[in-house]
C-alpha positions as CSV (number, residue, x, y, z in Angstrom):
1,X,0.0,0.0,0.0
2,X,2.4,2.4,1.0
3,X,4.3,2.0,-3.0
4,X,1.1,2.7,-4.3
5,X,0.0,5.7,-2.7
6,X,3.6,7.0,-2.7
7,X,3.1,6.1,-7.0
8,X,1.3,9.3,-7.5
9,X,3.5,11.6,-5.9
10,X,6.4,10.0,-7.6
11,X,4.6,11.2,-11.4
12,X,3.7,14.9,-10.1
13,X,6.7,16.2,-11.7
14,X,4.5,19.7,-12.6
15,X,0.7,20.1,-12.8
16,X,-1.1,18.4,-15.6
17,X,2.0,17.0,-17.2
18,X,2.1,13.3,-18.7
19,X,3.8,10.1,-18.3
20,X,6.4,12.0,-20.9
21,X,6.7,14.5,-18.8
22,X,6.7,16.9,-21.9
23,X,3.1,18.3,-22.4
24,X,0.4,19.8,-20.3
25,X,-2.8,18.0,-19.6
26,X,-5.4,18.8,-22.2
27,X,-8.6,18.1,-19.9
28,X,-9.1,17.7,-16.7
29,X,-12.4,16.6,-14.3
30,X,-13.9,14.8,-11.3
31,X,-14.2,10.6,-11.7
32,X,-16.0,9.7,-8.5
33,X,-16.1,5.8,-7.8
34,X,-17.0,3.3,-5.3
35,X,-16.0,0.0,-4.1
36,X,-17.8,-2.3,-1.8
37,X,-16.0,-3.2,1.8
38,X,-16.7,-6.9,1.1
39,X,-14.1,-6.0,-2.1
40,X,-11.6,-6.2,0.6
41,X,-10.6,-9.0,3.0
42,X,-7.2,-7.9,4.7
43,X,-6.6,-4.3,3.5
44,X,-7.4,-1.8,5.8
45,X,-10.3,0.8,4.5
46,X,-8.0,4.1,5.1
47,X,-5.3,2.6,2.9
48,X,-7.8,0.9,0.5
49,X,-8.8,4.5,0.0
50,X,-5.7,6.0,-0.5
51,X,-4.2,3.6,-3.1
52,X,-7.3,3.9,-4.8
53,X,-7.1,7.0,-5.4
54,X,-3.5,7.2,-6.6
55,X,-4.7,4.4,-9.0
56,X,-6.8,6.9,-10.8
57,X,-4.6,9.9,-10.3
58,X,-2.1,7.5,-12.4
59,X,-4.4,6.2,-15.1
60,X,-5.4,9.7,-15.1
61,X,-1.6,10.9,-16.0
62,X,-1.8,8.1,-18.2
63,X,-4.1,9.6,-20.7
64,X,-3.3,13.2,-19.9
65,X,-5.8,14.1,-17.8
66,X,-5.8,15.8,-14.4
67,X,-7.7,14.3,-12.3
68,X,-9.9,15.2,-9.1
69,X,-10.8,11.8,-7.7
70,X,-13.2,10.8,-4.7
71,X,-13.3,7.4,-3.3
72,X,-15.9,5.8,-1.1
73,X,-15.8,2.8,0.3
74,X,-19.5,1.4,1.1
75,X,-20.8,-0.8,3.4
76,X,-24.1,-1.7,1.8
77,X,-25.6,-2.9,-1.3
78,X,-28.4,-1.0,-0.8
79,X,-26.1,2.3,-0.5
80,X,-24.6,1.3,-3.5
81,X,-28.1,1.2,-5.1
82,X,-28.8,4.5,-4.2
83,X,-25.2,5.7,-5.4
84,X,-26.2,4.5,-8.7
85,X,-30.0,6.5,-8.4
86,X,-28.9,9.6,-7.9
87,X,-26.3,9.5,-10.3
88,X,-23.3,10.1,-8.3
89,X,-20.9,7.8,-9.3
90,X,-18.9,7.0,-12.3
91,X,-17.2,3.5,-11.5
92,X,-17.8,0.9,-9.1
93,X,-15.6,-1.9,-7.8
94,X,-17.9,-4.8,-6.5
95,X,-17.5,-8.5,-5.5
96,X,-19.2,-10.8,-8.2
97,X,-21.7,-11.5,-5.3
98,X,-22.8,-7.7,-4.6
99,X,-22.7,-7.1,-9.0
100,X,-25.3,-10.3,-9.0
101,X,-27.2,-8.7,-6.1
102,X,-27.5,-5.4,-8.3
103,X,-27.8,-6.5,-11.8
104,X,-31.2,-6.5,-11.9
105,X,-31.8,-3.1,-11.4
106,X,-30.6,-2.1,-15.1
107,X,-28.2,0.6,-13.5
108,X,-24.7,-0.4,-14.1
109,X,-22.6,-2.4,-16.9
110,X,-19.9,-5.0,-16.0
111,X,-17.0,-4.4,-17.8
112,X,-13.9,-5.7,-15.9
113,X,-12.3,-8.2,-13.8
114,X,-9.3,-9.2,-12.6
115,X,-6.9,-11.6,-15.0
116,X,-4.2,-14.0,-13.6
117,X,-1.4,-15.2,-16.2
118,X,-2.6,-13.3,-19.1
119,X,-5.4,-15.8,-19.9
120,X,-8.4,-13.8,-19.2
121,X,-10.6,-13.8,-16.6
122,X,-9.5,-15.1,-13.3
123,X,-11.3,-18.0,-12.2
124,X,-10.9,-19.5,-8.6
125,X,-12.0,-22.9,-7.4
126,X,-12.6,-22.9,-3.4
127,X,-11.3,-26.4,-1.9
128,X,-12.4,-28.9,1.0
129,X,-9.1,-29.8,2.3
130,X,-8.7,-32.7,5.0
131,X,-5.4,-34.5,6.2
132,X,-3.6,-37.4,5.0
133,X,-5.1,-39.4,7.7
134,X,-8.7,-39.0,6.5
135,X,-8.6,-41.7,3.9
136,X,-11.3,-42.5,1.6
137,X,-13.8,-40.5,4.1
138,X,-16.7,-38.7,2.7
139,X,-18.2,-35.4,3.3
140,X,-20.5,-37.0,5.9
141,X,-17.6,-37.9,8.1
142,X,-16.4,-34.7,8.7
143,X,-19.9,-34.1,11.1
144,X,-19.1,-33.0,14.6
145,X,-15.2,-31.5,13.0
146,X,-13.8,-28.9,13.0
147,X,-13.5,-26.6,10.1
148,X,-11.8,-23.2,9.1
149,X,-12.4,-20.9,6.3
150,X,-10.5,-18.5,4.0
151,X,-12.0,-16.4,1.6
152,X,-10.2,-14.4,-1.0
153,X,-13.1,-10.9,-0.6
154,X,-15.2,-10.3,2.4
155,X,-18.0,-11.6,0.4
156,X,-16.9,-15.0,2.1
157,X,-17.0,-17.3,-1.1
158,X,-16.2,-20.2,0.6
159,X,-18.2,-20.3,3.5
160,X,-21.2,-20.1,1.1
161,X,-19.6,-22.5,-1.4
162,X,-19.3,-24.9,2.3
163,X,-23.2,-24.7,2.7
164,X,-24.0,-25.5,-0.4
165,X,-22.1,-28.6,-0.9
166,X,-23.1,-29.7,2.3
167,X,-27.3,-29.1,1.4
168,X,-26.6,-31.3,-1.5
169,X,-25.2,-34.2,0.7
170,X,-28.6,-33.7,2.4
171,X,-26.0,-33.0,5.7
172,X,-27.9,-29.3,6.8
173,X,-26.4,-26.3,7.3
174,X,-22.2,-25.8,8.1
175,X,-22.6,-24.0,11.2
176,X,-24.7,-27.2,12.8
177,X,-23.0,-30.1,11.1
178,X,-19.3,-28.9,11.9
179,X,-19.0,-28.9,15.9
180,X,-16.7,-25.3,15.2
181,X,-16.2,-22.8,11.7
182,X,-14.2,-20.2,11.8
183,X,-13.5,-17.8,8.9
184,X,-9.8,-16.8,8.6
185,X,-8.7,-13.7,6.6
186,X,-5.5,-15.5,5.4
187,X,-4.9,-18.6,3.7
188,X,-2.1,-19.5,5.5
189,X,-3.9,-19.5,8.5
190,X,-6.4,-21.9,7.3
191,X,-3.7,-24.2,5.4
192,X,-0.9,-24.4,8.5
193,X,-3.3,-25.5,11.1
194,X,-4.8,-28.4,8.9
195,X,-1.2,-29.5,8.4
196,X,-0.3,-29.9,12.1
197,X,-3.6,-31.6,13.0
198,X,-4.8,-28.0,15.0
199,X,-8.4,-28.5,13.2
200,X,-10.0,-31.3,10.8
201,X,-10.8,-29.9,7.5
202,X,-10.3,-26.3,5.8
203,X,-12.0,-24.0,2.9
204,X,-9.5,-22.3,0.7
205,X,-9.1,-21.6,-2.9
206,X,-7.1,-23.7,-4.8
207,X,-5.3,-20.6,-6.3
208,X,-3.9,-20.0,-2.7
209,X,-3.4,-23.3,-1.7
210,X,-0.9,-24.1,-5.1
211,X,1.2,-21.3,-3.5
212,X,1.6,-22.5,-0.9
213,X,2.3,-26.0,-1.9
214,X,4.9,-24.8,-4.0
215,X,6.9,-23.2,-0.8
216,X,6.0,-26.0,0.8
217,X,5.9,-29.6,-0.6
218,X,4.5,-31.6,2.5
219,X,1.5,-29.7,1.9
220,X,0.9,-31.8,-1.1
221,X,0.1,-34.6,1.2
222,X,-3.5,-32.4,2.4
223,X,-5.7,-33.8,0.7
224,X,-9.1,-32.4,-1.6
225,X,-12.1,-33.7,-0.4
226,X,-15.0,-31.5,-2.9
227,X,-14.1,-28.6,-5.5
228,X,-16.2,-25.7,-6.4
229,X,-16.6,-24.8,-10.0
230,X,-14.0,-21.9,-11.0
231,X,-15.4,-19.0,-10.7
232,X,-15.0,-14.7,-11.0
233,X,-14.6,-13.1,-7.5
234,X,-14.7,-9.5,-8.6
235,X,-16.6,-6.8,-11.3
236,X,-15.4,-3.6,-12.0
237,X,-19.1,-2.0,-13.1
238,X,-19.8,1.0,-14.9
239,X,-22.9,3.4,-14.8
240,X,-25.3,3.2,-18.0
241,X,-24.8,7.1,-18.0
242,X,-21.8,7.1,-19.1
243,X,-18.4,9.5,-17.8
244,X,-17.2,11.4,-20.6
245,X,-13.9,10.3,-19.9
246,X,-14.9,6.8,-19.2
247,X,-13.3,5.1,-22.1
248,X,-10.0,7.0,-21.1
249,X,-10.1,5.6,-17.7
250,X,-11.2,1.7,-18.6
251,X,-8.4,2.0,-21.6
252,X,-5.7,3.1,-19.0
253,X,-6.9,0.4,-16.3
254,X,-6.7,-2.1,-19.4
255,X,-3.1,-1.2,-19.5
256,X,-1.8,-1.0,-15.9
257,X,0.7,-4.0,-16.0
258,X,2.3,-2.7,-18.8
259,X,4.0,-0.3,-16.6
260,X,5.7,-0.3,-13.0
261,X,3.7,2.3,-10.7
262,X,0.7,0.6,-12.2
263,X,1.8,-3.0,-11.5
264,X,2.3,-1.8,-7.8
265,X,-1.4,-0.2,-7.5
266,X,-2.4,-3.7,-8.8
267,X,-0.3,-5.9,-6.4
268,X,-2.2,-3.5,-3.7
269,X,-5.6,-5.3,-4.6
270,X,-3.9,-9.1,-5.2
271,X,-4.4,-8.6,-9.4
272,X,-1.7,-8.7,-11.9
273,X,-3.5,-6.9,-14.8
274,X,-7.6,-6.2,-15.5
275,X,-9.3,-7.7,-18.6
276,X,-13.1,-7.2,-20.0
277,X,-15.5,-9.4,-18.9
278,X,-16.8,-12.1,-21.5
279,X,-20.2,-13.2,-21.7
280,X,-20.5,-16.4,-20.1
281,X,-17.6,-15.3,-17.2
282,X,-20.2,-14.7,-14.1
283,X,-22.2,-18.2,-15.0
284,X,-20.4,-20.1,-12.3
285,X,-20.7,-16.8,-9.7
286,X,-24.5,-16.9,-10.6
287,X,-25.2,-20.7,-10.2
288,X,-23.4,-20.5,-6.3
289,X,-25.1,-17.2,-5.1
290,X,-28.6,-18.2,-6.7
291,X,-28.3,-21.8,-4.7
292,X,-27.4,-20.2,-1.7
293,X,-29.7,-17.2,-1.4
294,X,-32.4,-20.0,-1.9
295,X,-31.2,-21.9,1.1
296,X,-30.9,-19.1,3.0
297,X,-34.0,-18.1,1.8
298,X,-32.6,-14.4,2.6
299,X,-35.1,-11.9,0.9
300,X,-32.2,-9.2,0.2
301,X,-31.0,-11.1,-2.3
302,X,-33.8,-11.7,-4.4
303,X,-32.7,-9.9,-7.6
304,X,-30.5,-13.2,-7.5
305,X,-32.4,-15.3,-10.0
């Protein structure tokens, strides 16, 4: 966090100059977005802020713009909602759960997610790990266990993904089949205590759990007990209204990785570069969050469908 918010003071070489440093900024304005807090697991909202607002002083450098950005961070869908109503935002960072939750409402377009390894969208399959000594055991035997969970947002993926594996095995909800859950906010704290026997099974995305594998190789031994479809953790929406400088600012977000203060913003927020969303990306997302809003039954999420 701290390179990234030091990024934009590194470029102001003089007011409303460029990346070239050569020419003065032709145009100049106010790009007002907003990101959900569940966007964020582990970053801490003052310096979520801050770096996001260096990201689009940057991009605004970028395409020769000066920029006057303001950056909210919401705690609601329903703020968000009303964000979009009055008209008072131009970009909005959401997890695929809280874009599902508002994409009935005909007020925002999807346009970008995060990529991993240059092959387009990045897709994450969440993991039921248990030890070596579980055997050939079933999902069933893990009843009266104990379990800990990561998640990659605060829109805790895999604690849903958990109850809805467990309602199709016909085995109720997690938090009365497991004897203990507990959501972690880092993977290693889920992985680690699985490996030395502290708990029974753990929830983790496989992305995560690779990593970790590959700095340590006993972990290979852990074993997979159930795998969630891959699927897209984050949307980067736009208003239907659109910014007049919008296609500026998604071209230079397109084109962070490609240089070094914008590969830091992106480390900030776990990415290495943003690509457009292709039709069929958010198909897995939907399937999970429509099956568990309908066990939940949980009327806030009806737009879910």
């Amino acid at each position: 966090v701290c390179l990234a918010i030091g990024a934009a003071p590194a470029q102001q070489e003089g007011p409303g100059k460029n990346t070239a440093g050569n020419s003065r900024a032709s145009r100049a304005g106010q790009f007002r977005a907003i990101t959900s807090r569940s966007s964020f697991n582990d970053i801490n909202r003052s310096d979520a802020r801050a770096a996001l607002r260096a990201w689009f002083n940057v991009m605004g450098r970028e395409k020769g713009i000066t920029v006057d950005s303001e950056v909210d961070i919401i705690d609601s869908v329903d703020e968000i909602r009303e964000r979009l109503r009055s008209q008072s935002v131009d970009l909005v960072t959401l997890t695929a759960a809280d874009y599902l939750e508002l994409e009935s409402s005909a007020m925002l377009t999807p346009v970008l997610t995060d990529a991993r390894d240059g092959q387009g969208a990045a897709l994450y399959s969440y993991v039921l790990l248990v030890g070596p000594s579980f055997g050939t055991g079933t999902i069933a035997g893990l009843r009266g266990k104990n379990v800990l969970i990561s998640s990659r947002t605060g829109a805790n993926t895999g604690a849903a993904w958990m109850d809805v594996v467990l309602a199709k095995e016909k085995l109720g909800r997690a938090d009365s089949f497991f004897a203990s859950v507990r959501a972690v906010a880092k993977p290693q704290a889920c992985i680690l205590p699985l490996f030395f026997g502290a708990v029974d099974a753990c929830v983790v995305d496989e992305v995560n759990l690779n990593m970790a594998k590959e700095m340590n190789p006993q972990l290979g031994h852990l074993q997979v007990l159930a795998r969630s479809r891959p699927i897209i953790e984050s949307v980067i929406s736009t208003p239907l209204e659109a910014h007049p400088m919008q296609k500026d600012f998604i071209d230079a977000m397109l084109s962070l990785h490609q240089n070094p203060r914008g590969r830091q913003l992106l480390l900030v927020f776990k990415t290495e570069r943003l690509v457009r969303l292709r039709p069929g990306d958010l198909d897995s997302a939907r399937e999970l969050w429509r099956d568990y809003y309908r066990l939940t039954g949980s009327p806030s999420h009806g737009p879910v469908s």
